[in-house]
TIMI-2910 file (N, C-alpha, C, CB; in pm, 1 decimal, decimal comma, always signed):
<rs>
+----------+----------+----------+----------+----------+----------+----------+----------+----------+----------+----------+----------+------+
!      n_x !      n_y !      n_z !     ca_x !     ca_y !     ca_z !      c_x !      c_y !      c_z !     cb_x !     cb_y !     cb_z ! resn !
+----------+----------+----------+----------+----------+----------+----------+----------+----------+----------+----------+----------+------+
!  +1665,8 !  -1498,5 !  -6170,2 !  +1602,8 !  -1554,8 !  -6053,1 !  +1638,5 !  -1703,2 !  -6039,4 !  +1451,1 !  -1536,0 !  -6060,1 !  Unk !
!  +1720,2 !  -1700,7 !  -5937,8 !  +1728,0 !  -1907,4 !  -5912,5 !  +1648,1 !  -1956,8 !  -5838,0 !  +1858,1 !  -1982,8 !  -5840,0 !  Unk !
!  +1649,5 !  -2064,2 !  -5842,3 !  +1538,3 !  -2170,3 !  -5779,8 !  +1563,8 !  -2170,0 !  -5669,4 !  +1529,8 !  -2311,6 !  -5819,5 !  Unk !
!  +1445,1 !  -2201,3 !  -5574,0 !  +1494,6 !  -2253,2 !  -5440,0 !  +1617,8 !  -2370,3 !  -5421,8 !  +1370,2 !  -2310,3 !  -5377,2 !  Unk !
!  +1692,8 !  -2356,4 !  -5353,4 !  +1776,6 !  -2498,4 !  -5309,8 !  +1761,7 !  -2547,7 !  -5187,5 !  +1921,0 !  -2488,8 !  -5314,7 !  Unk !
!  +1635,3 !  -2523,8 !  -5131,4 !  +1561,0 !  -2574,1 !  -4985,2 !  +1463,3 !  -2683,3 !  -5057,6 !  +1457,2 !  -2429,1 !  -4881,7 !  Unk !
!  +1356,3 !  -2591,6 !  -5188,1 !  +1260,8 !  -2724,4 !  -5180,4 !  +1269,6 !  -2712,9 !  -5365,1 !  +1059,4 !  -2703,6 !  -5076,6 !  Unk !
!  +1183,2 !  -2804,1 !  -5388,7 !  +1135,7 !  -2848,6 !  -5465,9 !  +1017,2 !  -2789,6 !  -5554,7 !  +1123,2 !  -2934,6 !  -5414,8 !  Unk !
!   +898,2 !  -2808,2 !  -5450,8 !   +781,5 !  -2788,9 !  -5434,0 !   +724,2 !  -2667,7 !  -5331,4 !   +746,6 !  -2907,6 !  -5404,0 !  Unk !
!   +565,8 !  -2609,8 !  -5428,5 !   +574,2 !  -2499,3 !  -5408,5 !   +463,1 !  -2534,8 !  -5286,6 !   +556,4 !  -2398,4 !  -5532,8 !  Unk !
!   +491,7 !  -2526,1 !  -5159,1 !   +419,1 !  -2543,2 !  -5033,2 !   +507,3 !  -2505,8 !  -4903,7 !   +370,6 !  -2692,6 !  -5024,7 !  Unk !
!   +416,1 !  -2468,1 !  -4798,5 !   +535,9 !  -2391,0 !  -4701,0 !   +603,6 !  -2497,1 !  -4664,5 !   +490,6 !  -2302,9 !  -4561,0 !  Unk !
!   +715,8 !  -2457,7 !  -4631,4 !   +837,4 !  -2504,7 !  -4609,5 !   +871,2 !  -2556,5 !  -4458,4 !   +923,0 !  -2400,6 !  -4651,3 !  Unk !
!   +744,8 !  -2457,9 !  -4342,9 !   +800,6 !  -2490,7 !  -4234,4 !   +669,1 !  -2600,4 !  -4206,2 !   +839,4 !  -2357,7 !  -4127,2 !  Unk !
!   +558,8 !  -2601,3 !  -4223,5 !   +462,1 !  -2693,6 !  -4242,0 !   +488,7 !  -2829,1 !  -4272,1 !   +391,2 !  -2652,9 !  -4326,7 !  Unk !
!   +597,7 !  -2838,1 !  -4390,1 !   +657,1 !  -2950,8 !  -4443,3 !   +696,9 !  -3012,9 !  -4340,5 !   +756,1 !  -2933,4 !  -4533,7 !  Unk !
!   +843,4 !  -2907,1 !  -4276,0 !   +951,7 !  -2926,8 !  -4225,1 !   +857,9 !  -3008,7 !  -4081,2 !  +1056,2 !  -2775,2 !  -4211,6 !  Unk !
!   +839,4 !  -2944,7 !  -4030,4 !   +767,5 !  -2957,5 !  -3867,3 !   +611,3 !  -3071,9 !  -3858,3 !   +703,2 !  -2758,2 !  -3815,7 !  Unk !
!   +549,5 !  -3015,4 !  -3922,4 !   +382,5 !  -3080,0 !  -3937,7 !   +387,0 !  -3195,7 !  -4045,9 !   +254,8 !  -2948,6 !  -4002,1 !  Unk !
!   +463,0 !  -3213,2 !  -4133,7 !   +447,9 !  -3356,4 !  -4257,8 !   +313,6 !  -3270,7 !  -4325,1 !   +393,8 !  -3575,2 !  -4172,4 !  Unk !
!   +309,3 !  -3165,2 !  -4342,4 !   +152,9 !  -3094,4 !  -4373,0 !   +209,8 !  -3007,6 !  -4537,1 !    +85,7 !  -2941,4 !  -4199,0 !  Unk !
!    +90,5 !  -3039,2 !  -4639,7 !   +123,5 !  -2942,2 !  -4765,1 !    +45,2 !  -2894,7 !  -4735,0 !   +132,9 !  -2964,2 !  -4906,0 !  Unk !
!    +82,4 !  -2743,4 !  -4693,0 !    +25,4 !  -2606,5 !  -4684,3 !    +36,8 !  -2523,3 !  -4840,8 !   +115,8 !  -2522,4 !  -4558,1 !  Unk !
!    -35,0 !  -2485,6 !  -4928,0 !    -35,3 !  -2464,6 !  -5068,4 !   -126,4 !  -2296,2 !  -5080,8 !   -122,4 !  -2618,3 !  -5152,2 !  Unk !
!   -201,7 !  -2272,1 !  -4975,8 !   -266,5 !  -2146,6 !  -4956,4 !   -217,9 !  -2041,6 !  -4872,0 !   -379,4 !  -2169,4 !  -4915,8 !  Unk !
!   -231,5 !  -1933,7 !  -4941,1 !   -147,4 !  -1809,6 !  -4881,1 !    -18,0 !  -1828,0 !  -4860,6 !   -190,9 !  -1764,6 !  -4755,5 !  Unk !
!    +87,6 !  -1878,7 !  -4970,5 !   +194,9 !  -1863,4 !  -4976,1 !   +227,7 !  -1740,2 !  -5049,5 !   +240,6 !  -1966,1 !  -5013,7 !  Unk !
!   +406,7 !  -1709,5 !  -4977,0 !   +465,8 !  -1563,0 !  -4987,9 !   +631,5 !  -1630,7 !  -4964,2 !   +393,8 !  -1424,6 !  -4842,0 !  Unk !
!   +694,0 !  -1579,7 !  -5096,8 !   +803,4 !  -1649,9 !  -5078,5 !   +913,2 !  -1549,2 !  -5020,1 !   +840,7 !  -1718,7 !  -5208,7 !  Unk !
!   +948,2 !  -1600,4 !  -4919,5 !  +1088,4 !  -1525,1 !  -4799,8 !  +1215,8 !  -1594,9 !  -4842,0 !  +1068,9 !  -1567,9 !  -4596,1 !  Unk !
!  +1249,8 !  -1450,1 !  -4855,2 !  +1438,3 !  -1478,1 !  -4919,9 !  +1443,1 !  -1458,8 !  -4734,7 !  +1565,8 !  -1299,1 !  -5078,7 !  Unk !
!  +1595,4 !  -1592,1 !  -4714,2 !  +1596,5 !  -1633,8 !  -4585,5 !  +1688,4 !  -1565,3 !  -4541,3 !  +1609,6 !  -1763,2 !  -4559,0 !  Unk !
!  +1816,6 !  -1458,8 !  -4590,1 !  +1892,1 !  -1346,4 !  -4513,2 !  +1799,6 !  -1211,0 !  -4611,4 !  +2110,0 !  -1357,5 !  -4536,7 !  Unk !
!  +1847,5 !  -1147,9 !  -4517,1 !  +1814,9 !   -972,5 !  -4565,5 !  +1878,1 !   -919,4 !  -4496,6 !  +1676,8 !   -896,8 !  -4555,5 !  Unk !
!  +1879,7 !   -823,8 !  -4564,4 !  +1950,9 !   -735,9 !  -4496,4 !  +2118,8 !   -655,4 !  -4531,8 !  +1950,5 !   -810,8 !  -4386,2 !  Unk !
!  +2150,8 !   -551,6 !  -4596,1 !  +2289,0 !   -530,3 !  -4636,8 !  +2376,1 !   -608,3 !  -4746,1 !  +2352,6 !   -543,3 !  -4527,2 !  Unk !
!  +2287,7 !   -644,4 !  -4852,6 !  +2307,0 !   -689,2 !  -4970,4 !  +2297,2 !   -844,8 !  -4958,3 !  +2433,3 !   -635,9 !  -5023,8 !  Unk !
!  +2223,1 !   -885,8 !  -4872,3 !  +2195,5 !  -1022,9 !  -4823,8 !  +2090,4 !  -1102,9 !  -4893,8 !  +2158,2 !  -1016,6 !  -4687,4 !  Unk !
!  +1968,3 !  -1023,8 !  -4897,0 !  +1887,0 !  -1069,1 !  -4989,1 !  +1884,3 !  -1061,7 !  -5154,0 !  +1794,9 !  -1022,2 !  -4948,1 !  Unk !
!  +1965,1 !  -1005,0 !  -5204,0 !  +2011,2 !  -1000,8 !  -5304,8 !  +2137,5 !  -1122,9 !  -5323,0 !  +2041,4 !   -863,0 !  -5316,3 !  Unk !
!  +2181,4 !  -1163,2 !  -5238,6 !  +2285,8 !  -1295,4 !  -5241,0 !  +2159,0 !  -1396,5 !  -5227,1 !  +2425,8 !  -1309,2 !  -5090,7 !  Unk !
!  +2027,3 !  -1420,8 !  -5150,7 !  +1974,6 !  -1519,4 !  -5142,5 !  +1960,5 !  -1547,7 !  -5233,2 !  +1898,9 !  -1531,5 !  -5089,4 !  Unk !
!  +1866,3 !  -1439,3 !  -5314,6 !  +1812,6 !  -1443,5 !  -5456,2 !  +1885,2 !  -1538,2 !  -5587,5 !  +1817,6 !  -1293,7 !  -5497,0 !  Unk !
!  +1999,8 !  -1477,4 !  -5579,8 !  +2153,3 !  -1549,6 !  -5636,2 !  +2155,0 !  -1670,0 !  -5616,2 !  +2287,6 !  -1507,1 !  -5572,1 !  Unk !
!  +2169,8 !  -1670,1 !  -5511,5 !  +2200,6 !  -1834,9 !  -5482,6 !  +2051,0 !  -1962,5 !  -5420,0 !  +2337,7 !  -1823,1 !  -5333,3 !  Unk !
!  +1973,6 !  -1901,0 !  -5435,6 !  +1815,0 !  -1966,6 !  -5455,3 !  +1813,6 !  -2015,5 !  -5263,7 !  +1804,6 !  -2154,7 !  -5614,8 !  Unk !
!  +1831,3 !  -1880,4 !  -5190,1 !  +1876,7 !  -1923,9 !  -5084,8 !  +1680,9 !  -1822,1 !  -5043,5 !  +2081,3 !  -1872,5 !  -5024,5 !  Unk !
!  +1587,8 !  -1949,8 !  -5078,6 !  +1427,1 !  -1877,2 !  -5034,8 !  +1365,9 !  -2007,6 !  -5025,8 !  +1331,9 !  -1758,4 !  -5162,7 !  Unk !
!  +1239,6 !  -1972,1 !  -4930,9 !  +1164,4 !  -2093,1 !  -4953,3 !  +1009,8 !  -2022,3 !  -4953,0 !  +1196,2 !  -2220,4 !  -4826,2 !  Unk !
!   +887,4 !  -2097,9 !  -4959,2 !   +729,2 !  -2056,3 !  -4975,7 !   +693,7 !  -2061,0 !  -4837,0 !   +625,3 !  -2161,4 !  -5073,0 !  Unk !
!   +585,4 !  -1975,8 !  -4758,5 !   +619,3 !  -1999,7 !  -4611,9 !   +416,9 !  -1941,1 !  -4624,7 !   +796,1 !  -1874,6 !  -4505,1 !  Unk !
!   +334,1 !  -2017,1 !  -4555,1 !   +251,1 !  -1943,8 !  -4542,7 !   +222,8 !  -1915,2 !  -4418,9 !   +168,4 !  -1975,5 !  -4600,9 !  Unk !
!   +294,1 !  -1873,4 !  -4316,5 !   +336,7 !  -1774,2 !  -4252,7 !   +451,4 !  -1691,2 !  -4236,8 !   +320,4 !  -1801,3 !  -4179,3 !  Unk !
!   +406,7 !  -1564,8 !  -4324,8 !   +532,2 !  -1476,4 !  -4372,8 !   +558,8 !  -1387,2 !  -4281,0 !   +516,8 !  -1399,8 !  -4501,4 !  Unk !
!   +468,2 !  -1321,8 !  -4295,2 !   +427,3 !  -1207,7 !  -4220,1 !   +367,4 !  -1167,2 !  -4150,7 !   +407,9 !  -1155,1 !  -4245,3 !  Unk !
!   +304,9 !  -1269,5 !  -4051,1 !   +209,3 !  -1273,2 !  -3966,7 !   +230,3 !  -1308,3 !  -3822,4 !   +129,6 !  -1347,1 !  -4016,9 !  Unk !
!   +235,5 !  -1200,4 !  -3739,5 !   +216,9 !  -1292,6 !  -3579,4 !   +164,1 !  -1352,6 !  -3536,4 !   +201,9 !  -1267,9 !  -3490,0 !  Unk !
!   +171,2 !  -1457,4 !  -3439,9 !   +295,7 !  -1458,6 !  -3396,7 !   +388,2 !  -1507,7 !  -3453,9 !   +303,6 !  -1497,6 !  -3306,2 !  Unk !
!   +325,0 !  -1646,6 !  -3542,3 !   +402,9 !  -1721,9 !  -3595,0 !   +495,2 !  -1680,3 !  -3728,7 !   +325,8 !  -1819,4 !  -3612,0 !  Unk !
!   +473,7 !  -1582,6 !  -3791,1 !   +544,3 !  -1559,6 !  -3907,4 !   +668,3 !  -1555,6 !  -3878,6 !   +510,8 !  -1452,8 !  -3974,2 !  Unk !
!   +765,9 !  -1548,6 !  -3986,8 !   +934,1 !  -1556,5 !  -3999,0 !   +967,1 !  -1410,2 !  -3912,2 !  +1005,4 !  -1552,6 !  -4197,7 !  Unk !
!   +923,4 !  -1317,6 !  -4007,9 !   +966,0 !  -1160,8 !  -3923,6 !   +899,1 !  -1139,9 !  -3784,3 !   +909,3 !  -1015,7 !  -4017,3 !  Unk !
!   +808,0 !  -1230,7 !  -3708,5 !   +776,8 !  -1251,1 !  -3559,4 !   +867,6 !  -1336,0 !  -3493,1 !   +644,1 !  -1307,6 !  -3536,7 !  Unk !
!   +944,9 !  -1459,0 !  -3495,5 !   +993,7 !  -1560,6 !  -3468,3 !  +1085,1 !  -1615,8 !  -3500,5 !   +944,2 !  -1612,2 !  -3473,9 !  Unk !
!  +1181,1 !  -1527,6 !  -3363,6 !  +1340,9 !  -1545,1 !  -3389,4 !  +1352,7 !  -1701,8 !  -3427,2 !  +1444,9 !  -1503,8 !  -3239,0 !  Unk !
!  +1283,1 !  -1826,0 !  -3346,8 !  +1343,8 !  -1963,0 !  -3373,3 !  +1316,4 !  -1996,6 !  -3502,8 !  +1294,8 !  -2072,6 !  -3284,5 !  Unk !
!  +1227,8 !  -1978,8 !  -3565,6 !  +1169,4 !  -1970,2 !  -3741,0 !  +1219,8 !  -1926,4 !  -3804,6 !  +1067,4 !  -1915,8 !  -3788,9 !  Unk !
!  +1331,5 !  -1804,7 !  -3775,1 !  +1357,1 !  -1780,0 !  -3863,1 !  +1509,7 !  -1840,1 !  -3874,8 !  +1321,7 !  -1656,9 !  -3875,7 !  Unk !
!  +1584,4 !  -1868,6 !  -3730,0 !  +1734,1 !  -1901,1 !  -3660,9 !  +1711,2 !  -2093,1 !  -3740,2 !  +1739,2 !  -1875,7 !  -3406,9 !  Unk !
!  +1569,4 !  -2112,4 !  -3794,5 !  +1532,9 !  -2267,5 !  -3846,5 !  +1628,5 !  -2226,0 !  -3981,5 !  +1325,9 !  -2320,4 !  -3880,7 !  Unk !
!  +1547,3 !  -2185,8 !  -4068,8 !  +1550,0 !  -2089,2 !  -4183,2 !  +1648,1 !  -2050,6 !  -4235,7 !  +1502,2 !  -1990,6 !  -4165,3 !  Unk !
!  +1768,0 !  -2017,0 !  -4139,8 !  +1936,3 !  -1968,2 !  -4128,6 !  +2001,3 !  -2095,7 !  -4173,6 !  +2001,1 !  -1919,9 !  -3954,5 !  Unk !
!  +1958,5 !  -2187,3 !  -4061,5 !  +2010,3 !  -2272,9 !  -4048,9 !  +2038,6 !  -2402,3 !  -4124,7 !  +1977,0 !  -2276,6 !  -3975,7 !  Unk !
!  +1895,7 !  -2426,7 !  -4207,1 !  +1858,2 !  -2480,9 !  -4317,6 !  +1922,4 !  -2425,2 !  -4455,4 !  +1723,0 !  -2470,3 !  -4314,0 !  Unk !
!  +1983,4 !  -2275,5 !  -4468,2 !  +1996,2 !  -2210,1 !  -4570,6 !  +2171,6 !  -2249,0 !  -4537,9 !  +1919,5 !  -2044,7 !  -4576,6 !  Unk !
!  +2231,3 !  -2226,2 !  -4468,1 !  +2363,6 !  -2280,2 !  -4462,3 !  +2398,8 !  -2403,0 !  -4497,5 !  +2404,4 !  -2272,7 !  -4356,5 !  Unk !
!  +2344,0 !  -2472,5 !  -4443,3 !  +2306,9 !  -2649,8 !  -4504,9 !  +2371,6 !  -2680,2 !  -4623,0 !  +2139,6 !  -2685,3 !  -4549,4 !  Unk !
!  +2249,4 !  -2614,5 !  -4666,4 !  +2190,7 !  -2672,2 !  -4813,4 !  +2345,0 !  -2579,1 !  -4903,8 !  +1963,9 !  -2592,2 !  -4868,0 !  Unk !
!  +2393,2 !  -2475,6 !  -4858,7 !  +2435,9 !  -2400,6 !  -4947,8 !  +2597,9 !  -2475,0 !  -4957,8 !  +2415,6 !  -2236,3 !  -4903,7 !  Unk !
!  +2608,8 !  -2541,9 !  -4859,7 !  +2756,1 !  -2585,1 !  -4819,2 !  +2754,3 !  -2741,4 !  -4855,1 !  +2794,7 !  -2555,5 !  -4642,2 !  Unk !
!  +2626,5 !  -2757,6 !  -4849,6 !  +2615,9 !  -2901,3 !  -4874,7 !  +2662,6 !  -2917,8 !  -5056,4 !  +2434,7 !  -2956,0 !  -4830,8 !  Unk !
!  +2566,9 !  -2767,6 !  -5151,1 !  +2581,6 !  -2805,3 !  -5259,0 !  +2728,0 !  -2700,9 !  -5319,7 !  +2431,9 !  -2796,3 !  -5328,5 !  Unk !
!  +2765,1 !  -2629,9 !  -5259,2 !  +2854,4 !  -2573,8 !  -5291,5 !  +3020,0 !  -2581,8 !  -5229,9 !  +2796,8 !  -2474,3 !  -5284,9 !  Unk !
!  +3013,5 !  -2673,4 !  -5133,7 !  +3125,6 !  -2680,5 !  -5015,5 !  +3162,3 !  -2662,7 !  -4929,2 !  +3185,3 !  -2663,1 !  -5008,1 !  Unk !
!  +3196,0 !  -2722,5 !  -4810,2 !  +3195,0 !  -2695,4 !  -4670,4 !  +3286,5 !  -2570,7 !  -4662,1 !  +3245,2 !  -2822,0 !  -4580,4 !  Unk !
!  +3215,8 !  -2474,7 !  -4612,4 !  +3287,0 !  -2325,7 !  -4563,3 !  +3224,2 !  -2208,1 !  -4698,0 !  +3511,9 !  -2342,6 !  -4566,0 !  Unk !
!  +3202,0 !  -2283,0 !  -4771,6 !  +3145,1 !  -2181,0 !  -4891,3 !  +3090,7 !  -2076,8 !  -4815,5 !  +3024,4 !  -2242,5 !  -4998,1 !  Unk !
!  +2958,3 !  -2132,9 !  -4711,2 !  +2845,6 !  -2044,1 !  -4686,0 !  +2978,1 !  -1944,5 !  -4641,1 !  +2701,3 !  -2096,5 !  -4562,0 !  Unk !
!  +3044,1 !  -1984,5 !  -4529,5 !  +3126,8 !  -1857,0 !  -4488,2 !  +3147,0 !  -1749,5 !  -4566,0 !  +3246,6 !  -1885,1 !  -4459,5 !  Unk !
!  +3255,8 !  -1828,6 !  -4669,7 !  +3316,7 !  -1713,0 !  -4764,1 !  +3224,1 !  -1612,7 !  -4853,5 !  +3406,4 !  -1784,2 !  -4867,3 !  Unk !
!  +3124,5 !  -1662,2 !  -4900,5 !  +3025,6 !  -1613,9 !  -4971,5 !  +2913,4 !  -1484,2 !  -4870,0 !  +2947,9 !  -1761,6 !  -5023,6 !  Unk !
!  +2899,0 !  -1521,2 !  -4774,2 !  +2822,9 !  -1413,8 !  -4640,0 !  +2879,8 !  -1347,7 !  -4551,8 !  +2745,2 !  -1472,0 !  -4546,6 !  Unk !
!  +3007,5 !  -1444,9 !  -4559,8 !  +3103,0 !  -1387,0 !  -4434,9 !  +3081,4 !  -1415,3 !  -4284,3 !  +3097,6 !  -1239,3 !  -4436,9 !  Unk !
!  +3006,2 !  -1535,0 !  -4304,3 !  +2991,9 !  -1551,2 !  -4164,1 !  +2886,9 !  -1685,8 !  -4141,5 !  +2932,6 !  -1403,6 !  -4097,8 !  Unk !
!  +2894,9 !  -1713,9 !  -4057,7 !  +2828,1 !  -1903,9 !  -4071,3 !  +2721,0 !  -1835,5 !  -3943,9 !  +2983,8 !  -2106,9 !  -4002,8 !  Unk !
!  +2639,4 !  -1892,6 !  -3950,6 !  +2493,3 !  -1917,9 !  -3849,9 !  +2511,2 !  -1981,2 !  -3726,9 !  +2381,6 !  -2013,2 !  -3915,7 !  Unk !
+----------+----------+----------+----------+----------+----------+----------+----------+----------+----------+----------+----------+------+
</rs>
């Protein structure tokens, strides 16, 4: 199991991101692709963050294409940032 490479600290991530807010209750940690051996690459590559809205409408990740298109987007970042520009490509096959 690898670490996140979004945060640090265990508080939601989009709360952080958006509100300056440590949200620390009812966290559920979302691997940020799924799907067709995707979440099993997040896992790998610590490509998750703590979200305490997981699963919940409206606002949760699996309700909210822009939350989650955040989430994508943030996970490419970080992955290219620490691994090399185009990595994310080669490694998913495909950039966000």
């Amino acid at each position: 199991m690898a670490k996140s490479i979004l945060q640090k600290d265990k508080e939601c991530y989009l709360c952080r991101r958006f509100y300056n807010l440590c949200t620390v209750r009812g966290l559920e940690e979302q691997h940020i692709l799924y799907g067709h051996g995707r979440r099993a690459l997040s896992e790998q590559y610590g490509l998750k963050v703590w979200l305490c809205h997981h699963n919940e409408p409206p606002l949760g990740v699996h309700f909210d294409p822009g939350a989650r298109r955040v989430l994508e987007q943030a996970a490419q970042f970080a992955f290219d940032e620490l691994h090399g520009p185009g990595s994310f490509a080669r490694v998913f096959g495909e950039e966000i």
